[in-house]
C-alpha positions in Angstrom: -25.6 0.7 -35.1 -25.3 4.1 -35.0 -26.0 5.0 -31.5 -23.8 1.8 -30.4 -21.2 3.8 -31.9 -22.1 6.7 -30.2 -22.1 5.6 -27.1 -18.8 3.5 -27.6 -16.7 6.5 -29.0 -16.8 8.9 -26.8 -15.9 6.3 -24.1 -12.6 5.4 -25.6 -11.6 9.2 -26.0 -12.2 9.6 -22.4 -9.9 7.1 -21.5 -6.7 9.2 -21.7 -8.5 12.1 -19.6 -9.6 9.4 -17.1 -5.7 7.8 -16.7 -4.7 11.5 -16.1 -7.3 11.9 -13.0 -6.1 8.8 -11.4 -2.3 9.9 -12.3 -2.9 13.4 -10.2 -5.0 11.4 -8.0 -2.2 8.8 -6.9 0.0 11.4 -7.1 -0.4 12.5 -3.2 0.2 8.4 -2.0 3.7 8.5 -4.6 4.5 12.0 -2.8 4.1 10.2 0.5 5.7 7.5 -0.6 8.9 9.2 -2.0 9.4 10.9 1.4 9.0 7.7 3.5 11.3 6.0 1.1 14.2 8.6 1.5 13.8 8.0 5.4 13.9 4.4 5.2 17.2 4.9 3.2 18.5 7.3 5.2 17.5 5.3 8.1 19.4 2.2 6.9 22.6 3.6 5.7 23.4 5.9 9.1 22.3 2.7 11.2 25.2 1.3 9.5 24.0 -1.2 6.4 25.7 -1.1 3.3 24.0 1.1 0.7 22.9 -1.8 -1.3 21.0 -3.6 1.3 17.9 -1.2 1.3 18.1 -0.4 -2.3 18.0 -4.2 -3.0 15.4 -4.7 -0.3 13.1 -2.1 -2.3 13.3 -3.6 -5.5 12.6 -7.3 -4.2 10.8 -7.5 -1.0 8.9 -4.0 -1.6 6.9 -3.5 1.8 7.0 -0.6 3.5 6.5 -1.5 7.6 8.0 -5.2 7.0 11.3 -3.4 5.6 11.7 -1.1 8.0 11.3 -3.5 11.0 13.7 -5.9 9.3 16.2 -3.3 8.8 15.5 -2.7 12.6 16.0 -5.6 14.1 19.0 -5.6 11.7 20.5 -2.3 13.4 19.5 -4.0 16.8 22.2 -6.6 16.3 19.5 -9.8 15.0 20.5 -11.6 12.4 19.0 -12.3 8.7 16.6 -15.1 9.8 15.2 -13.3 12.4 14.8 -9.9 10.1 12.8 -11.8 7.5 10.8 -13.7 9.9 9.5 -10.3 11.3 8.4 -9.1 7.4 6.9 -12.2 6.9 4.3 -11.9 9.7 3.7 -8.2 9.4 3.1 -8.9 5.5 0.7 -11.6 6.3 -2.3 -8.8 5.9 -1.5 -9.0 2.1 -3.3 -12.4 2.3 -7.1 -10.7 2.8 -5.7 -7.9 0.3 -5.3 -10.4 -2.6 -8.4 -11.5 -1.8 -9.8 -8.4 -2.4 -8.2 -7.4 -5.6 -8.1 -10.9 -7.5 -10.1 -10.3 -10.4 -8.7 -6.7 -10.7 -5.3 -7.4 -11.4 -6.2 -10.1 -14.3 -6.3 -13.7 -15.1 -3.4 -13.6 -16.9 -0.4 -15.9 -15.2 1.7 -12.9 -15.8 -0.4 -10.3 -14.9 -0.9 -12.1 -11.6 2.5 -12.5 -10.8 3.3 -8.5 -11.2 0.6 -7.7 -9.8 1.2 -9.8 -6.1 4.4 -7.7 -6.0 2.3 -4.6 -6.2 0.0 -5.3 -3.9 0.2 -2.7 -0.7 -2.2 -0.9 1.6 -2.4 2.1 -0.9 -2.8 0.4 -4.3 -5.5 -1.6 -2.5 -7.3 1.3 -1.0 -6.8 3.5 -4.1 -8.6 0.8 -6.7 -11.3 -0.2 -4.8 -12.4 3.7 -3.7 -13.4 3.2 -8.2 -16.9 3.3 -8.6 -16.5 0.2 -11.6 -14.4 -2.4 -12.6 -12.5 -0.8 -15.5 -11.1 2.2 -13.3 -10.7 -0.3 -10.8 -8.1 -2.2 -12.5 -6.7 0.6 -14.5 -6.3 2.5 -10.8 -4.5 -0.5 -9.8 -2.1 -0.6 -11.9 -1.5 3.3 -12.6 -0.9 3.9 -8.6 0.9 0.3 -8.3 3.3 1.0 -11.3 4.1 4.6 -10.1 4.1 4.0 -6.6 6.8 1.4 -7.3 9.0 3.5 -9.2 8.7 6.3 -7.0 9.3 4.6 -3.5 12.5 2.6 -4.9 13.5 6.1 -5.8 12.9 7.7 -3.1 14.9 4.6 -0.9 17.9 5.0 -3.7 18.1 9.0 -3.0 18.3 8.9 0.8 20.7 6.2 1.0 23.1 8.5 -1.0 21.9 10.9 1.3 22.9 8.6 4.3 23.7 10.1 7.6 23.6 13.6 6.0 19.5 13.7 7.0 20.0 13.5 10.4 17.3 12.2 12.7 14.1 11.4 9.9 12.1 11.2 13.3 12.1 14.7 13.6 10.1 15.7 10.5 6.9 14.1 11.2 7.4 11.3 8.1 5.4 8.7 9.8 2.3 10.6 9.9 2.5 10.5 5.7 1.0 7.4 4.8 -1.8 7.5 7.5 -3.1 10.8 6.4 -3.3 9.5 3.1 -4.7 6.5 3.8 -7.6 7.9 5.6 -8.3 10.4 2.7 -8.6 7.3 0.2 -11.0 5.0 2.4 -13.0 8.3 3.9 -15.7 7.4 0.4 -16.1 3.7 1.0 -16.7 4.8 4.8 -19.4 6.8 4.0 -21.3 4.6 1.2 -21.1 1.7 3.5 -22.4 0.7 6.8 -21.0 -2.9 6.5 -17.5 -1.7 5.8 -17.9 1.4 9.0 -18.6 -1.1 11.4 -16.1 -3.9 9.9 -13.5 -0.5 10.7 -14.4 0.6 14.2 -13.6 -3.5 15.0 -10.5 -3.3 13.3 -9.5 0.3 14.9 -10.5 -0.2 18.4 -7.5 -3.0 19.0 -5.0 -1.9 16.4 -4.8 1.5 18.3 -5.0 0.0 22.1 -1.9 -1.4 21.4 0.1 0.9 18.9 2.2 2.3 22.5 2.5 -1.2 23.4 3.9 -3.5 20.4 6.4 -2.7 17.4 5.5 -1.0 14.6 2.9 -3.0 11.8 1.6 -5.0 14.6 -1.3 -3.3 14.9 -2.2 -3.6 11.2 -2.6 -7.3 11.4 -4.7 -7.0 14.6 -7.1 -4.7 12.3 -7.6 -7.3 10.5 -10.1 -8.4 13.5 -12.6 -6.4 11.4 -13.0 -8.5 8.7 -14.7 -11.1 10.9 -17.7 -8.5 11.1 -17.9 -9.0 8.0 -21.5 -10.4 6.6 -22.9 -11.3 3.1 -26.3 -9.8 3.0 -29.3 -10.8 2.3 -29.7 -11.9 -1.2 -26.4 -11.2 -2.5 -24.7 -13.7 -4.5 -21.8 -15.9 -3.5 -18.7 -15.6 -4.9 
């Protein structure tokens, strides 16, 4: 009984260190974040929506590339079917996310239901780079909860902004989320062969034709990788 106790204890006092690491270690994917959401705002507002339409879009539809190509076709003079139709498919990827993060986010019917809205490419990348299931769910919901808050701030502070930013182009915001990105999957690259290969067959046609289609198009055709995708020898099924 004693060492149980031992071994239990100093467990739980760890916890509150451990949420701090992933808290400074989500922090860089909220920075990013913040910054994209101020352009999409900004972005939004000088194309000429109301200021409510991408504050309300944050807060509902929450999805990065699908948001900003609806707000483009939008600008472009297409109407409200057509702008949701275009989310819709570029937010079909989510579908192999949930899979992936199904047990993390809880069985509770609750639990589940938040946790589908903060489902992204960077809440998914962050929890599974945890080495077990505990930091797995607890990263989940530390970088989905904060990344939340922070993007719908960020959207909020650069439609006040509005036209006042200029052209968001010229700062080199759409090279945030990729760079941090890579740095989260860069572990899970290394430790497994599966998931390299299942990459380089996801990569290879996403970035042939990046100058070619719009923007979030390639992510779904990355999806191409998963079909490399074997169970090995002796490993359970699910």
């Amino acid at each position: 009984m004693r060492s149980a106790q031992r071994t239990t204890r100093p467990r739980d006092e760890r916890r509150p260190s451990d949420d701090m690491s992933l808290v400074r270690d989500s922090s860089l994917v909220w920075v990013a974040s913040g910054i994209v959401g101020v352009s999409f705002g900004a972005v939004s507002v000088a194309g000429g929506l109301p200021m409510w339409v991408p504050v309300l879009m944050s807060l509902v539809v929450y999805a990065g590339s699908a948001q900003f190509s609806a707000v483009g076709v939008l600008l472009a003079g297409g109407g409200p079917v057509a702008a949701a139709a275009t989310g819709l498919l570029l937010n079909t990827r989510t579908a192999a996310f949930s899979l992936a993060v199904a047990e993390i986010i809880g069985t509770r019917r609750a639990a589940r239901l938040l946790g589908a809205h903060l489902v992204t490419d960077e809440t998914v990348a962050f929890a599974l780079a945890q080495s077990d299931p505990l930091r797995r769910r607890r990263a989940f919901w530390i970088s989905g909860v904060g990344l939340f808050a922070v993007w719908n701030l960020g959207v909020a502070a650069g439609a006040l902004a509005g036209s006042a930013l200029g052209n968001t182009a010229r700062y080199g915001l759409d090279a945030a989320f990729p760079a941090v990105l890579i740095a989260l999957v860069l572990p899970s690259l290394r430790a497994d062969a599966t998931v390299r290969r299942c990459a380089l067959l996801g990569a290879a046609p996403a970035l042939a034709v990046t100058p070619a289609v719009p923007a979030g198009v390639p992510v779904l055709l990355a999806l191409a990788g998963l079909f490399l995708h074997r169970r090995q020898p002796g490993e359970a099924a699910a």
